[in-house]
Every structure is written in structure tokens, then in C-alpha cells.
C-alpha positions as CSV (number, residue, x, y, z in Angstrom):
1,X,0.0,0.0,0.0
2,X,1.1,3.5,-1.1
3,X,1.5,6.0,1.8
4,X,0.0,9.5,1.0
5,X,3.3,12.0,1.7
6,X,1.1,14.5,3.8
7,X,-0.8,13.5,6.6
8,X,-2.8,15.8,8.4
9,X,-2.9,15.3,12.4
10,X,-5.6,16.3,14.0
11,X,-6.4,19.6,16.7
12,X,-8.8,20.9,18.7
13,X,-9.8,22.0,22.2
14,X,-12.9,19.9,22.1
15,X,-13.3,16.5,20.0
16,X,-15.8,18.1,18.0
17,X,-13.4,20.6,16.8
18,X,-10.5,17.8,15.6
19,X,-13.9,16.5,14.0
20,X,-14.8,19.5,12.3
21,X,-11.1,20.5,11.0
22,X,-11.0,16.7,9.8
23,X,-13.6,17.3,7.7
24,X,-12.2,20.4,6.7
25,X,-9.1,18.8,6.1
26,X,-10.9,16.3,3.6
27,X,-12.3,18.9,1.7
28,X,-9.2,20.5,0.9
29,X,-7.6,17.3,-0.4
30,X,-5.7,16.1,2.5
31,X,-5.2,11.9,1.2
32,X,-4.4,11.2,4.9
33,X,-5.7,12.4,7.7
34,X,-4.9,11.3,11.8
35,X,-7.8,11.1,14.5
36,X,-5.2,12.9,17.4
37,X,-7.2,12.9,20.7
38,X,-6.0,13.0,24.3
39,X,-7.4,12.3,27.7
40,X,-10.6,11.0,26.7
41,X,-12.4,7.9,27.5
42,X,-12.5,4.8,25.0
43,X,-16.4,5.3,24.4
44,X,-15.9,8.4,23.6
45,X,-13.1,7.8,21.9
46,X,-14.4,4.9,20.0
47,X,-17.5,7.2,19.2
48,X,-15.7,9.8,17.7
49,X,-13.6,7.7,15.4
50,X,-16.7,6.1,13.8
51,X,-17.3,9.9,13.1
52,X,-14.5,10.5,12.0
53,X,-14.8,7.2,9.8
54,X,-18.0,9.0,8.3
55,X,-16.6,11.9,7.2
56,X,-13.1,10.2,5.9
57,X,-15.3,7.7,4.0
58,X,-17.3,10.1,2.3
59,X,-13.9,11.8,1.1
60,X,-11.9,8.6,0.2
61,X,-9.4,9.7,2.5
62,X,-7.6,7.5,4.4
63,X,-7.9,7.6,8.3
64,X,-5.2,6.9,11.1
65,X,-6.3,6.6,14.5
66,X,-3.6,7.7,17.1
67,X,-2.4,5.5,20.0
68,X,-5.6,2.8,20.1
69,X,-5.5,-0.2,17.8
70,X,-8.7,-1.6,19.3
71,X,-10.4,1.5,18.3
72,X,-8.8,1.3,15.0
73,X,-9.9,-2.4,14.3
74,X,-13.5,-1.5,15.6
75,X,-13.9,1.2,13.1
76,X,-11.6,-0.5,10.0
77,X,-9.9,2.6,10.4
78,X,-6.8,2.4,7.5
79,X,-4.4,2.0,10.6
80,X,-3.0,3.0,13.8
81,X,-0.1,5.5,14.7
82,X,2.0,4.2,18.2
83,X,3.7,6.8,20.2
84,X,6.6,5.4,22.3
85,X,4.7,4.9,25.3
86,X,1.6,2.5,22.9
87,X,1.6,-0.2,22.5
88,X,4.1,-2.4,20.4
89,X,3.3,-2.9,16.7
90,X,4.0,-6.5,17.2
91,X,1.1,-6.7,19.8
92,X,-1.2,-4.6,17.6
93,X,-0.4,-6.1,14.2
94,X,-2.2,-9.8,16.0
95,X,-5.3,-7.9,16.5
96,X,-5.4,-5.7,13.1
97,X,-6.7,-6.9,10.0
98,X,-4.0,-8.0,7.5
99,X,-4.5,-4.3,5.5
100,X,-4.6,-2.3,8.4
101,X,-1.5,0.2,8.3
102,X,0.5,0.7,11.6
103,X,3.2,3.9,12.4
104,X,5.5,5.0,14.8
105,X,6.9,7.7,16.4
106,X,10.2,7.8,16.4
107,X,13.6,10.3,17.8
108,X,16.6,8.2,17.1
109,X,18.3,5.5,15.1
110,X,17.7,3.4,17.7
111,X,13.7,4.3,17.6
112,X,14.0,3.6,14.1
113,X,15.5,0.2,14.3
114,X,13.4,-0.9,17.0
115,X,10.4,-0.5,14.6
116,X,11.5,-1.5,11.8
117,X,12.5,-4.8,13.3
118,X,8.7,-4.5,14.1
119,X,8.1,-4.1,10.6
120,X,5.8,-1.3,11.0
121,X,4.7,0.1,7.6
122,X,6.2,3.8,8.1
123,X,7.9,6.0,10.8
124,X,6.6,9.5,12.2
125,X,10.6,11.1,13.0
126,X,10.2,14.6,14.4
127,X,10.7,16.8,16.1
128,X,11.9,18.8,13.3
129,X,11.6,21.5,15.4
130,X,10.1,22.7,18.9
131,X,6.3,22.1,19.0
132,X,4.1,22.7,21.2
133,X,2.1,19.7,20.7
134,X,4.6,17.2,22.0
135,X,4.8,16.5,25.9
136,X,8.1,15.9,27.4
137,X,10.2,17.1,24.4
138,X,12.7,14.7,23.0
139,X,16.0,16.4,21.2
140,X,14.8,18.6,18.0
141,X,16.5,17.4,14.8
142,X,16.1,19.7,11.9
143,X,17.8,18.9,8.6
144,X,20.8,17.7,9.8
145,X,19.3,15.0,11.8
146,X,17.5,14.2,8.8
147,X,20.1,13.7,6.6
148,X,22.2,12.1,9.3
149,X,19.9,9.7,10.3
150,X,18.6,8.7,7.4
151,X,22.0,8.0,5.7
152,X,22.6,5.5,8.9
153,X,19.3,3.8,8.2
154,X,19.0,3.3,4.3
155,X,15.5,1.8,4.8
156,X,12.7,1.8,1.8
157,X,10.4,1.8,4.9
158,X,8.6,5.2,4.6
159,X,10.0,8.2,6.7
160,X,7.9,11.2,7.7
161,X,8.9,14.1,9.0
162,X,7.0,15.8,11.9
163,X,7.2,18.6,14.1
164,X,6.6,22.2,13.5
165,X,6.5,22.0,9.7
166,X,5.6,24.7,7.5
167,X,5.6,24.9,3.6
168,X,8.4,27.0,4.0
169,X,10.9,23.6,5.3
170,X,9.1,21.0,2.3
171,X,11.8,21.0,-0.5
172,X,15.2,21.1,2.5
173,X,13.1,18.5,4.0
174,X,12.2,16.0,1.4
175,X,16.2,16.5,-0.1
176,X,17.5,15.1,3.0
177,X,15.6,11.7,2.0
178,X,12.6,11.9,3.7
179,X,9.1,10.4,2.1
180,X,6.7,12.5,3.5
181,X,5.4,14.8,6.3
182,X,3.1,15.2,9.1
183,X,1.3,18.7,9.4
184,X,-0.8,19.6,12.6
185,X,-0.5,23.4,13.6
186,X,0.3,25.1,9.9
187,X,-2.3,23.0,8.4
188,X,-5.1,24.0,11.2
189,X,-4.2,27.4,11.1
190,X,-4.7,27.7,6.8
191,X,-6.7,24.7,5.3
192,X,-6.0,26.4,2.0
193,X,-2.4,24.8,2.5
194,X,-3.0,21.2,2.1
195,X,-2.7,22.5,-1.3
196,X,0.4,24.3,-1.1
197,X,1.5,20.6,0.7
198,X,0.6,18.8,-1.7
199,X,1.9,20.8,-4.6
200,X,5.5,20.9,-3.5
201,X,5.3,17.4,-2.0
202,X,4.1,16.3,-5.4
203,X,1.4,14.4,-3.3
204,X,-2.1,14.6,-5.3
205,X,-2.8,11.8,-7.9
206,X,-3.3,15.0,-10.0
207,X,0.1,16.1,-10.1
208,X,0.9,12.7,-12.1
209,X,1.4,13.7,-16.0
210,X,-1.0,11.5,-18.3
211,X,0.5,9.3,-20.9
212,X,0.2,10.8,-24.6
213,X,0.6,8.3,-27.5
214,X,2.3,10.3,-30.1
């Protein structure tokens, strides 16, 4: 399975709101989008992702539930993305269904090694800079710890950058290797950018030149 290069991570101060700039996400084009919520019960949980489901279905767009796999399986969500403290992709890939995509989040080489001996289907590796979003703040790594690490892992598993990325950072970024990237903040702030993503990340189907028999 192809992964989209832009994901979109949802925020909000309410779970309505990550609903409601999910959907508005989807209608700018966003191919992949992240159901982000924290500190909330798994009902409610579970009954915002089949929302969230709804409005990602009616968009073809693919959905990634953050942290739960349970939640993920129960809504045949496209996949799950694990944070360090999750669960282990081994223990979640026994309960997924075979087509069910798992991340990770990752800081080092040894974070990325750990999962890919996991063989999870693409890494989250960020911060690329301070964000507020992350608790407990691991080292930022910018484009040298791009380059640097990605040199040491020569992996075709997928890596996506996340962590304070603007449209500004997408062609340094995607020259030091990596696949993809993971928006929150710049994206929430400006839906009109999942365009300007997608543009220089080459994302959309759209951007794909059709064949001309001469």
C-alpha cells in the first residue's frame, strides 16, 4: 500500500473541533488524515472515530487513529499511529486486520530500528523543530538529523517528518531523503495549504502527468 506523503494530524480544544477541521481537512484534499485525541475515555473515543470514519469515507481519504488499535480495528480505520509509550506494533499487528496500516513515532536510530525490526509500515521522525504539541520534548533534529539519520538507516520503509513544519521547510526537507510529512498546527491554522503541501510534496494523484501516445 502507497502511503499519501502528507498527513494531516488532528487539533482541537474539544473533539468536536478535531472532527470539524477533519472534515475540513478532507475537503481540501488532504489523502491522509490522523484522529489525534488525548485524555478521553475509550467510548468516547471509540464514538468519535466512527465519526470521523464518516466523514473520511465520504472523502476517500484515508484515516489513522492515534495510540488505540482496538479503536482502529473496531472502526476498520486504515491504521493506527503508536507513540513510544503504545503499545508495540507486534502486539497490535495480531489484532489488526491484514490491510490495516501501523506507524510510529520515532527520535533516534535506535527508535528507528526498534520499529522496523517490528516491521511497521512507516515511521513518524520529528521533532523537526520545537512544538508545542509534544509532551516531554525529545532532542529537536532539523535537517541535519534528517540527513544524518537517514544515511545510517538506508531503509525503503517510509520516513515522515513531523514537528513544527511549514511549507516554507518542504523541498530542505524531502532532499535530506525523507518520504513525507506530518502537518498539525500550519495546516489547522490555513486549510487552504494542504494545497500548497501537496503541490510541493508532489502528493495529489493529479500532479501525475498523463500518458500521450504520439
Amino acid at each position: 500500500m502507497i502511503i499519501p506523503k502528507l498527513h494531516y494530524i488532528s487539533q482541537g480544544i474539544t473533539p468536536a473541533a478535531h472532527l470539524e477541521h477533519i472534515q475540513k481537512a478532507c475537503t481540501s484534499g488532504s489523502e491522509l488524515v490522523q484522529l489525534r485525541l488525548k485524555n478521553i475515555s475509550e467510548k468516547k473515543y471509540l464514538k468519535f472515530a466512527e465519526e470521523a470514519r464518516e466523514i473520511t469515507a465520504h472523502f476517500q481519504t484515508r484515516l489513522i487513529i492515534n495510540d488505540n488499535y482496538k479503536i482502529a480495528k473496531a472502526v476498520k480505520a486504515d491504521g493506527v499511529h503508536l507513540g513510544k509509550t503504545d503499545a508495540s506494533a507486534t502486539e497490535a499487528r495480531k489484532h489488526l486486520y491484514t490491510w490495516q496500516l501501523i506507524g510510529g513515532t520515532a527520535n533516534t536510530v535506535q527508535d528507528c530500528e526498534a520499529l522496523l525490526a517490528k516491521e511497521v509500515d512507516y515511521i513518524s521522525l520529528g521533532p523537526f523543530r520545537f512544538t508545542t504539541t509534544k509532551e516531554n520534548l525529545p532532542s529537536v533534529l532539523g535537517l541535519d538529523g534528517y540527513t544524518t539519520l537517514l544515511k545510517a538507516l538506508k531503509t525503503e520503509t517510509p520516513i515522515i517528518g513531523v514537528g513544527g513544519i511549514t511549507t516554507a521547510d518542504v523541498a530542505d526537507i524531502l532532499a535530506t531523503g525523507i518520504a513525507g510529512i506530518a502537518v498539525s498546527e500550519a495546516i489547522t491554522k490555513d486549510f487552504n495549504t494542504i494545497r500548497t503541501f501537496n503541490q510541493l510534496l508532489n502528493a495529489s494523484v493529479t500532479a501525475e502527468q498523463p500518458y500521450k501516445f504520439e
